[in-house]
N, C-alpha and C positions, 0 to 999 in steps of 0.2 A: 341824536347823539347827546350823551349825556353830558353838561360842562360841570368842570371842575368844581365851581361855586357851589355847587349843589352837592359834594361830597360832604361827610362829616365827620373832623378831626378830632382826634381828641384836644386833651385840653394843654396835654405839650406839643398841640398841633402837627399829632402824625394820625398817620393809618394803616394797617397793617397788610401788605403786597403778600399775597399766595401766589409765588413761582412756579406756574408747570409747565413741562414739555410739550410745545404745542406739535408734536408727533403721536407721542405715546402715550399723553395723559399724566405722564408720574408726576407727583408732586415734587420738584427741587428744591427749595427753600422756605423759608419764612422769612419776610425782611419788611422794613417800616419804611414809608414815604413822606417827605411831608411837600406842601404845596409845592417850591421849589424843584427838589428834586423829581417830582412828579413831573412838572413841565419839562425840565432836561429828560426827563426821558419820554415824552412825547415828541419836543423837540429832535433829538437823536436816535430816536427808535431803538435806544439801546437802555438798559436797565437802568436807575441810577437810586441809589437810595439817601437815607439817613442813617449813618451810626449811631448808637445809641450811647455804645463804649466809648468809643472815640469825639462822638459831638462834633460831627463832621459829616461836610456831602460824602460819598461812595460811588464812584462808576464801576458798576462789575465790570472786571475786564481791567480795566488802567493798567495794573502792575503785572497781571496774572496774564494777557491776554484771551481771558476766558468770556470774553463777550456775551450778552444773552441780547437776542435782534429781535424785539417787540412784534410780536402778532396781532394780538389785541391787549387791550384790555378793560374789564369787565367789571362794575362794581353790583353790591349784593342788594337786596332788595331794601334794605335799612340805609345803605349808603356809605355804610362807617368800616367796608374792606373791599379786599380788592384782587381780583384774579389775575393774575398776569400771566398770557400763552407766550411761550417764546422758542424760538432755535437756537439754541445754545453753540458757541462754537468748542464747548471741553466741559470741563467736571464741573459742578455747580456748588459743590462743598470745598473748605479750601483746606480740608485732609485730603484732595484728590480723587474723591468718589463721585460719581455722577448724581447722588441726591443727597443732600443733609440729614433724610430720614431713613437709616440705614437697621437701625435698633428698632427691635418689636417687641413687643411688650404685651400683645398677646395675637394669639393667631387661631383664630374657629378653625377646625378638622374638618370641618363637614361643609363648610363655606369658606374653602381656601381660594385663593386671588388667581386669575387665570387669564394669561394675558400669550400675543405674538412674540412679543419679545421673550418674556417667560420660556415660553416653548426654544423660539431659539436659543437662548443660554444654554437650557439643558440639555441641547442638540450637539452642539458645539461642544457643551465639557464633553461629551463621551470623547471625541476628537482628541483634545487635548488630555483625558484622566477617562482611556480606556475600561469598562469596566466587563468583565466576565459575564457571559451568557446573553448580554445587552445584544439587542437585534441592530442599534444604531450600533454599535463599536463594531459587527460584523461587517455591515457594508463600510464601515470608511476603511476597515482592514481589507475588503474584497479592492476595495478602490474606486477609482471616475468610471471607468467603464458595466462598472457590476451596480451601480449609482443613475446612473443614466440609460440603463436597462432596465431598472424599476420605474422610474419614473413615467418610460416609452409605455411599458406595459398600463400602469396604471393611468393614464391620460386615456390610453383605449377601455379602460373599465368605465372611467367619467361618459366616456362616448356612448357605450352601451348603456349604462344602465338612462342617459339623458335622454338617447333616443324612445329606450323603454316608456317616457314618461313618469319613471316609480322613483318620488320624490324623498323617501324614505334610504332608497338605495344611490340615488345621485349623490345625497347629502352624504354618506356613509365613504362613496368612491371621491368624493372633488377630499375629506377630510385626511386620507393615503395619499390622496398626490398631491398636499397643501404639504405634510410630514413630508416625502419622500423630496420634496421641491426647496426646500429648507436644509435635508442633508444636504443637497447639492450646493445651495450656498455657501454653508457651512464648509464643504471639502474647496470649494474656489475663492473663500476669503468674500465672500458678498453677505451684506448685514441687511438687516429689513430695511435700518434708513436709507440704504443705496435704492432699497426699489420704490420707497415712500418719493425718493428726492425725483426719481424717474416720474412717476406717476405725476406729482405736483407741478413738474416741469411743463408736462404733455396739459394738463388742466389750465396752464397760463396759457400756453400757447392754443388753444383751444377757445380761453375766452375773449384773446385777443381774434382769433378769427372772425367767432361772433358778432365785436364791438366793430369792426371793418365792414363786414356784410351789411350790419345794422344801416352805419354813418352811409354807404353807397345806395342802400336803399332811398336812404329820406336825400341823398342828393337827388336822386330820380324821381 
């Protein structure tokens, strides 16, 4: 573990904290640390910075309740920044948007960004800004039950083509029923972080099993 001593500040002894979602990856801010406020936020596992404006400490969260609950954090190979992963409990921008980097300024065609959440946004608007001939704005207009029919079916394509062994065609059928599995959240209100927060859950409790088996072992 890297200690503190060994970062390097500048010379108005900060350094510059890259916020990202330690879910999804996106980057939520940009914000400066300096020694103190680093340790507060070691110490509280919650963000804390330097203003630069203000010339004051910063606990994200104090006024806003918008917390951000430290995961790690990572500095770069030079030593002089700093990645910070975290769970955010609300928007990280304090216009109310969930990242600061909202404006783009350019964007490749041909290598555009493609992400789960991505996919569910765009699932979910058809939901709420139905759009004509859209195959998603069909089924949420067919409903849960015309939803959950696709989904039975396409689970059995997964089976078939997995039993087949033809990895070509698995990858093709699990890709309809990752889509089809997504409308359904989408139609019952369930977000990826609900099945992220599932999953993470079972993964503690999993390595705490582990860490118990371990300790009984070596008592034996």
């Amino acid at each position: 573990m890297l200690d503190i001593n060994e970062l390097k500040f500048d010379k108005k002894g900060l350094i510059p904290a890259i916020v990202v979602d330690a879910k999804s990856g996106k980057v939520l801010t940009l914000a400066y640390m300096n020694r103190e406020s680093l340790g507060i936020s070691i110490e509280k596992g919650l963000t804390c910075f330097w203003s630069r404006s203000r010339a004051e400490l910063w606990l994200k969260g104090e006024t806003s309740g918008n917390y951000q609950h430290i995961v790690s954090i990572t500095a770069d190979c030079d030593r002089d920044a700093l990645v910070v992963s975290v769970e955010k409990d609300g928007p990280a921008c304090h216009l109310g948007t969930d990242s600061c980097f909202n404006d783009k300024v350019y964007q490749s065609e041909a290598l555009s960004d493609f992400s789960y959440q991505e996919l569910y946004d765009q699932i979910s608007g058809r939901k709420t800004s139905p759009k004509e001939g859209s195959y998603t704005t069909y089924l949420f207009e067919k409903g849960l039950d015309k939803i959950l029919k696709k989904v039975g079916e396409e689970c059995t394509e997964v089976i078939i083509a997995g039993k087949a062994e033809d990895k070509k065609e698995t990858v093709y059928e699990i890709a309809d029923l990752i889509y089809h599995l997504f409308v359904l959240m989408a139609e019952s209100g369930i977000t990826p972080d609900d099945i992220w927060d599932e999953l993470a859950s079972r993964h503690v409790k999993d390595s705490l099993v582990v860490d118990k088996k371990i300790k009984q072992e070596k008592m034996v």
